[in-house]
C-alpha positions as CSV (number, residue, x, y, z in Angstrom):
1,X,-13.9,14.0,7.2
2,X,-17.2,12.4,7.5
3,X,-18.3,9.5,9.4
4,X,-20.8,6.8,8.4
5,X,-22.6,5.1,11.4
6,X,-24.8,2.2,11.3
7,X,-22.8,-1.4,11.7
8,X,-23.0,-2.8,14.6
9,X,-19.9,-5.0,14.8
10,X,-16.1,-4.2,13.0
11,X,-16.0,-3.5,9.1
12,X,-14.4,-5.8,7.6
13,X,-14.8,-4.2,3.7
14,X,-15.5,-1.0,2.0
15,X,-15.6,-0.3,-1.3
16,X,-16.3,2.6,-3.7
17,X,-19.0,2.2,-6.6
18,X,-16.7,3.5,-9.6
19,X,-18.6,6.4,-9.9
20,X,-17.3,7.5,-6.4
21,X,-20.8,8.6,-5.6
22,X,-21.4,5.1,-3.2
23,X,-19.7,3.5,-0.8
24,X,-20.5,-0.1,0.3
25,X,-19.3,-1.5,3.6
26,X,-19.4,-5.5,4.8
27,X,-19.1,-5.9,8.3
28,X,-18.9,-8.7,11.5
29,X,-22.4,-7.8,11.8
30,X,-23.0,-10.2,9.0
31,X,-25.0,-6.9,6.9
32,X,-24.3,-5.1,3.6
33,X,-24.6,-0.8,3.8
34,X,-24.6,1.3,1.5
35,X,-23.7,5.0,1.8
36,X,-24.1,8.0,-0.1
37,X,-20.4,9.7,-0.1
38,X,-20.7,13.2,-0.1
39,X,-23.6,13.4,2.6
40,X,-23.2,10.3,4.4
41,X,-26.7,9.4,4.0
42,X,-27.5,5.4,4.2
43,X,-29.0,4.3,1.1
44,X,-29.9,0.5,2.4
45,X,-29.0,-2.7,4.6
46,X,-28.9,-5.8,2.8
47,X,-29.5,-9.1,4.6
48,X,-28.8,-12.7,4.0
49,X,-25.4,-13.6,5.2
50,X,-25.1,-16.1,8.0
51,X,-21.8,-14.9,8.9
52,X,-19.4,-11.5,8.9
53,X,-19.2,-9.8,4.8
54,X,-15.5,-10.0,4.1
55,X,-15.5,-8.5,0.6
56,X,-17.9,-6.3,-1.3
57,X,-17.6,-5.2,-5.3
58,X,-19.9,-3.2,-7.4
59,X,-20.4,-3.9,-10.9
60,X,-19.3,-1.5,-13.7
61,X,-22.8,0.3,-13.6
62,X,-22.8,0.2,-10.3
63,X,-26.3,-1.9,-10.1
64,X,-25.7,-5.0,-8.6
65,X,-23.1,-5.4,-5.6
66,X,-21.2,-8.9,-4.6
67,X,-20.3,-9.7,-1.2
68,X,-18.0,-12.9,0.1
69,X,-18.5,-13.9,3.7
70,X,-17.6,-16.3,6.3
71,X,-20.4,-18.7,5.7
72,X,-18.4,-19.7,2.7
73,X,-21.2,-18.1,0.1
74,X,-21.4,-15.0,-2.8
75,X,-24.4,-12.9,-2.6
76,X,-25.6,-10.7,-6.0
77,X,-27.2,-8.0,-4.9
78,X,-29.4,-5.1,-6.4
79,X,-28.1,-1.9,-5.7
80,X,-31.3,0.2,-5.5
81,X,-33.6,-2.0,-4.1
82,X,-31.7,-4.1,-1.8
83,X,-33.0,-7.0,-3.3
84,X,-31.0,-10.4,-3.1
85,X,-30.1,-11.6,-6.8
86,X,-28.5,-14.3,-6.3
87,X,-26.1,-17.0,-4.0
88,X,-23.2,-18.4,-4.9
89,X,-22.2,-21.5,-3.6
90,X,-19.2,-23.8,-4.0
91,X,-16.3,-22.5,-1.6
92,X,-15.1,-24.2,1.2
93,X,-13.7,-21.7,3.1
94,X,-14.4,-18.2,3.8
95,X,-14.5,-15.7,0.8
96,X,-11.6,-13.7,1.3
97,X,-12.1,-10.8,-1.6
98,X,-14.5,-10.7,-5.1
99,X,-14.8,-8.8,-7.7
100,X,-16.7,-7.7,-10.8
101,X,-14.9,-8.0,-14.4
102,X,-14.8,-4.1,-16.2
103,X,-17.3,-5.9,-18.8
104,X,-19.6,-6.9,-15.5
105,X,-19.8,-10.5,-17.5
106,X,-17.9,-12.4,-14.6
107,X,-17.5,-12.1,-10.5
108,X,-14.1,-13.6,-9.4
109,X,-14.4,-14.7,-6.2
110,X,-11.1,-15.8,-3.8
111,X,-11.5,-17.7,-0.5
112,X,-9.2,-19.3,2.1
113,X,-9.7,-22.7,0.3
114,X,-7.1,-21.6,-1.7
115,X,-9.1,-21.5,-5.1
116,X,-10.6,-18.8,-6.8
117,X,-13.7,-19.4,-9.1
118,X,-15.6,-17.3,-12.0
119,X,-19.0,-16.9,-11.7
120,X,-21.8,-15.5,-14.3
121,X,-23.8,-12.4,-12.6
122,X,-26.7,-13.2,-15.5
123,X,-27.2,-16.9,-14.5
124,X,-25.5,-17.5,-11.5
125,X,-23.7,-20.2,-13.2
126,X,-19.6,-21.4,-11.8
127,X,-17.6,-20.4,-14.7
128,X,-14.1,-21.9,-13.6
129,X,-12.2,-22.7,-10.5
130,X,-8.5,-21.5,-10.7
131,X,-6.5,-23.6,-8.5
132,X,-2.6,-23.1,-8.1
133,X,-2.0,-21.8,-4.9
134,X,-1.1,-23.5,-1.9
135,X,-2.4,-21.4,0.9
136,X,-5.6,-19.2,0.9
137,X,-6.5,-16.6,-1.5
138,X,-6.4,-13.0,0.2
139,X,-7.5,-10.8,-3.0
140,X,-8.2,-11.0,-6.6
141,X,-8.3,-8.7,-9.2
142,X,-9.4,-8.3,-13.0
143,X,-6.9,-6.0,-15.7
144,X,-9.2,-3.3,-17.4
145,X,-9.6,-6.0,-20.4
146,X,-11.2,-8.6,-18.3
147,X,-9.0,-10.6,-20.2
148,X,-6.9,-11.4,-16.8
149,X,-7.3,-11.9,-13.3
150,X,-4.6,-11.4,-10.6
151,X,-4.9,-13.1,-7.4
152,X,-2.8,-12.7,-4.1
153,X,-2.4,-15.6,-1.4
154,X,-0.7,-16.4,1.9
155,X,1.6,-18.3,-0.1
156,X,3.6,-15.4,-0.8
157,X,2.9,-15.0,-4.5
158,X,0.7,-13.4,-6.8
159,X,-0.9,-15.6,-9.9
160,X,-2.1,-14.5,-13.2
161,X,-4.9,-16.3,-15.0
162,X,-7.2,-15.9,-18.4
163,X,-9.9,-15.1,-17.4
164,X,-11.8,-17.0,-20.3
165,X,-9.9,-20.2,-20.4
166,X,-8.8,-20.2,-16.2
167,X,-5.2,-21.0,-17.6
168,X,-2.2,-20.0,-15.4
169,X,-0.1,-17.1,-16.9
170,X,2.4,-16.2,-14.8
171,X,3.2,-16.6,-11.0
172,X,4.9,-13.5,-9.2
173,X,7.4,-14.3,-6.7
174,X,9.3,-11.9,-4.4
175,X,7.3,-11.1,-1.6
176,X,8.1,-12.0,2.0
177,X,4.9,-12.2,3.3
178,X,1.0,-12.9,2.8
179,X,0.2,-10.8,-0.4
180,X,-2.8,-8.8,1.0
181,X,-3.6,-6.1,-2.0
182,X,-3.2,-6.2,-6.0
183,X,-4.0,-3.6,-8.4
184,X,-4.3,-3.3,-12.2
185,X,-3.1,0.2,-13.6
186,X,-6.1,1.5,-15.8
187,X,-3.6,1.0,-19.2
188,X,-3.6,-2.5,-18.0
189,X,0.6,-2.3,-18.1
190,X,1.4,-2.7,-14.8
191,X,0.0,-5.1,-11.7
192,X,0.8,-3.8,-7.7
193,X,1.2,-6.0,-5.2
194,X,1.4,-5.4,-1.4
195,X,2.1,-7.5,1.5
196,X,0.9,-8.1,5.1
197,X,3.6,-6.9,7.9
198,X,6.2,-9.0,9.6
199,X,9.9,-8.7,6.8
200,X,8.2,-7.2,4.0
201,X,6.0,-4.3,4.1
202,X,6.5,-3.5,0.5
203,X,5.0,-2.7,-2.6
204,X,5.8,-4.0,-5.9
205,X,5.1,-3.2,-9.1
206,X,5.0,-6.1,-11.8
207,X,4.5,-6.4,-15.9
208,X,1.4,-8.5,-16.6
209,X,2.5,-9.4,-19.8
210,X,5.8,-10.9,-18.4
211,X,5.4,-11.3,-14.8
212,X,8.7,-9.7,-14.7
213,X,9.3,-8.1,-11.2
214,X,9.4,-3.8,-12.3
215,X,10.5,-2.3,-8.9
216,X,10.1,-2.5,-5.2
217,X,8.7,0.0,-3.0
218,X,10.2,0.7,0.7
219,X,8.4,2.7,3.9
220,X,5.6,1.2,5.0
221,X,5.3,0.2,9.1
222,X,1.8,-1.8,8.7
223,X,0.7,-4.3,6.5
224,X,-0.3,-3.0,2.7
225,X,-4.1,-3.4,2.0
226,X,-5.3,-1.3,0.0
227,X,-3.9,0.0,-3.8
228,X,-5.2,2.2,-6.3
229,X,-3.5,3.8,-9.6
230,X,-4.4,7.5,-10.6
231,X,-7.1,7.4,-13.9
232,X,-3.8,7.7,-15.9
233,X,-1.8,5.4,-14.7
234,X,0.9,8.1,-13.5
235,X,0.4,7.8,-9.2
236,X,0.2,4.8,-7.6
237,X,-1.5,5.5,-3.9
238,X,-0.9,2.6,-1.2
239,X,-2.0,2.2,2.0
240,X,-1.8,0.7,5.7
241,X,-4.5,-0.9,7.6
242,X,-3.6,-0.1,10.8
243,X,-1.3,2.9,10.4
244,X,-3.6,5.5,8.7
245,X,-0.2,6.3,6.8
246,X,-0.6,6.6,2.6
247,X,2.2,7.1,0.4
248,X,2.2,8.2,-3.4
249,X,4.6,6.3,-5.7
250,X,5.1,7.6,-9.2
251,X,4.4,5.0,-11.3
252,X,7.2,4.8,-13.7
253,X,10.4,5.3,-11.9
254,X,9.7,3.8,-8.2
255,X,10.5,7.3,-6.5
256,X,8.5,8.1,-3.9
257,X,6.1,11.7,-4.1
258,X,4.5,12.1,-1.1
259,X,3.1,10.9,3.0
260,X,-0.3,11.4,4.2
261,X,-0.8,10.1,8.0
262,X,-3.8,10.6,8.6
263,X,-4.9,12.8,12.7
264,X,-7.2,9.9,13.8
265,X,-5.0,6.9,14.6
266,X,-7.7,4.9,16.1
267,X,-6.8,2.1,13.3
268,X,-8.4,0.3,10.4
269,X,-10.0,-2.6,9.8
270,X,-9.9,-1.7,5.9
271,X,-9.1,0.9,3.4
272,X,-10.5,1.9,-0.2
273,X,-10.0,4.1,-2.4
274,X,-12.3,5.8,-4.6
275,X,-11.3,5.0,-9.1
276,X,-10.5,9.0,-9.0
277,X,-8.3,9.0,-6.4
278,X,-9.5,12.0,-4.9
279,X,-11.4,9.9,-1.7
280,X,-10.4,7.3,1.1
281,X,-12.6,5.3,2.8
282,X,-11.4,3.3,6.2
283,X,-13.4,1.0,8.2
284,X,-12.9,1.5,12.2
285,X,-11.4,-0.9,14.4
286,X,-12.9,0.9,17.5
287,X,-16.0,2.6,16.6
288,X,-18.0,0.2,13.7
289,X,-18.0,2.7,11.6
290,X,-16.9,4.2,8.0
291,X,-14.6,7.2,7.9
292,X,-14.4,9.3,4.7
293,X,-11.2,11.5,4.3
294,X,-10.6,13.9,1.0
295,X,-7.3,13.7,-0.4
């Protein structure tokens, strides 16, 4: 366990660079961190936002990091230097979750205005705006081909969208609940979903190329908000905000292979896991801080 100290107001996001050697954090405090993982060293604050980070992404290389906040604007960032690359502006609402495309050539970006839109890191030109849903978007996410994007909303459902044209795929229905996670499997064959507390609770795991519902996943007390799929697509990891409880699904048949409840129950604001699945990240409710468990 390691703890990362420096926020001073609840973290709202963390995120692993996909090297697993950073970890950014977006917090109430309305600032960017950025951590080294295995010593816990802070690498840099980044400045701008108006309003508490809600969702923070690093790009493939792991150069640039987006953030989405509550003053209803994307900030591009540069990694090393801290230095401010760019603001998005369009939303309405607060941004909700963002993300980099695998080939870094887009930033999908979801807010509570119930749209998402495409950006272009390299000019900082809007791309698309993908409107379907009819309450706000909680999370969006790209398949490894960049050639989809899956996005999760309050209205229960989980869209699918080409990335290049913004054209509506598939919509996912089953869940109870605010979708509050989705995850592409690195072979690209399978989407996970998860859902906010309350009847559901579950996890689900859908084909992108049908939007056919695969399986349904049981056990969960707390609201699902954070997903990741082993490199080879085998495990699927889940796990609760508040809970500190993480269960491993195998991937093909739905059966359940293992619990990890974490000793400090102190609660979590939000959860990440690093690409190899070998690190979890967890923002504090109590303390403002990041805690780093090794799995």
């Amino acid at each position: 366990l390691r703890t990362f100290a420096g926020h001073e107001s609840r973290v709202w996001a963390v995120t692993f660079s996909p090297d697993s050697k950073l970890i950014a954090s977006g917090s109430d405090d309305h600032m960017i961190r950025l951590w080294e993982s295995a010593t816990g060293a802070a690498r840099g604050t980044f400045a701008g936002h108006v309003s508490g980070v809600w969702a923070v992404s690093f790009s493939p290389d792991s150069k640039l990091i987006v953030s989405g906040s509550g003053d209803c604007t994307i900030k591009l960032w540069n990694s090393g230097t801290g230095a401010l690359r760019r603001t998005f502006t369009g939303h309405e609402s607060w941004i909700t979750s963002v993300a980099f495309s695998s080939d870094g050539r887009l930033i999908a970006s979801g807010s509570d205005d119930r749209t998402v839109r495409l950006w272009d890191p390299a000019t900082g030109a809007k791309r698309g705006t993908l409107v379907g849903h009819s309450r706000g978007v909680t999370t969006v996410a790209f398949s490894p081909d960049s050639e989809l994007i899956a996005s999760g909303s309050g209205d229960y459902t989980i869209k699918l969208w080409k990335s290049a044209t913004g054209a509506a795929r598939h919509t996912l229905t089953g869940h109870s609940s605010s979708v509050t996670a989705v995850a592409f499997s690195p072979d690209g064959k399978l989407i996970a979903s998860g859902a906010r507390e309350s009847d559901d609770r579950t996890v689900r795991l859908w084909d992108p190329a049908t939007g056919v519902e695969r399986s349904t996943r049981v056990g969960h007390s707390e609201s699902v908000s954070a997903l990741v799929f082993s490199p080879d697509s085998k495990l699927l990891i889940s796990g609760e905000s508040a809970g500190q409880t993480f269960r491993f699904w195998d991937s093909a048949t739905g059966a359940l292979r293992g619990t990890l409840t974490l000793a400090d129950r102190s609660g979590s604001s939000a959860v990440a896991f690093s690409l190899n699945s070998k690190l979890i990240a967890s923002g504090s409710y109590d303390y403002n801080m990041i805690k780093l468990w090794d799995l």
